[in-house]
C-alpha positions, 0 to 999 in steps of 0.5 A, a space after each residue: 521736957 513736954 510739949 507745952 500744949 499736949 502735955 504727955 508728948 516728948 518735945 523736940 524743940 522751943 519756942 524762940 520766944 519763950 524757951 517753952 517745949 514744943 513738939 513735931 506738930 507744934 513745931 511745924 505749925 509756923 516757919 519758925 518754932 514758936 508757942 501761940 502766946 508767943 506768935 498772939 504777941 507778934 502780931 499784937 506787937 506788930 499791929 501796934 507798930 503798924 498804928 504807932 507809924 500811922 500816928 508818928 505819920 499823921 503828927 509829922 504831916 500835921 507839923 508840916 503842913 503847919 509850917 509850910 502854910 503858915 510861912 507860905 506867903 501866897 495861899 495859893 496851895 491846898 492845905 489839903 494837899 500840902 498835907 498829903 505831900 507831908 505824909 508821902 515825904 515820911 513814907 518815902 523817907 523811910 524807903 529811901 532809908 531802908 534802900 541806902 547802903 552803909 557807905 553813907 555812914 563814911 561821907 564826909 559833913 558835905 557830903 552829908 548835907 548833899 545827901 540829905 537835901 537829895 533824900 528830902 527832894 526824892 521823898 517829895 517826888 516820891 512820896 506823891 506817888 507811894 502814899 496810897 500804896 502804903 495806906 493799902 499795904 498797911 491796911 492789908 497787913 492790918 487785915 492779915 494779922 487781925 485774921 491770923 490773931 483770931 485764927 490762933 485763939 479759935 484753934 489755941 489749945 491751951 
């Protein structure tokens, strides 16, 4: 079998994606082997991902921001505030998520809602503090990838 992109190459491997053969200069152009249909998609798949958090993000803090307004019975907070806690609760949450171990899954119910109660209040804390350094963190990725896609069609062979 051929490299995909110089047809009269021998290859010595595949793309992971797509099985398609790729040579040592192919090969080595990325940390795994993959073709750059492949990698294009990657990237489009993960600035996807990156946007549908934004709106999962956006929709949840709004839902929130509703609720709690709406059942609070002195207006004494910002709306705009609330709002902002809401958004730092999902992004810490998803932290706390991906920092917890697997002897989560052998607690008892109590247990459970302890823990859960205990995340909820840590998201809070931290989510004031992690909402700006994950819109920068996103919007920095954004950039890399946006950078990256245009670098692979500019330079693509085939």
């Amino acid at each position: 079998m051929n490299c995909y992109n110089h047809t009269d190459i021998q290859s010595v491997g595949t793309c992971t994606d797509c099985g398609k053969g790729l040579c040592v200069d192919c090969i080595d152009k990325y940390t795994i082997p993959i073709c750059d249909t492949c990698n294009i998609q990657r990237l489009k798949a993960e600035k996807a991902t990156i946007i549908k958090d934004w709106i999962i993000t956006f929709i949840i803090a709004c839902i929130g921001t509703y609720f709690i307004y709406k059942n609070k019975g002195e207006k004494d907070f910002s709306i705009f505030f609330i709002f902002y806690i809401c958004i730092g609760v999902r992004y810490a949450w998803k932290l706390l998520t991906n920092i917890a171990s697997k002897w989560v899954l052998t607690m008892s119910f109590g247990a459970w809602v302890i823990y859960y109660f205990m995340k909820l209040l840590l998201s809070v804390l931290i989510g004031i503090f992690i909402v700006p350094i994950q819109i920068l963190l996103d919007i920095k990725r954004l950039f890399e990838v946006n950078k990256l896609e245009k670098f692979i069609i500019t330079n693509n062979i085939k």
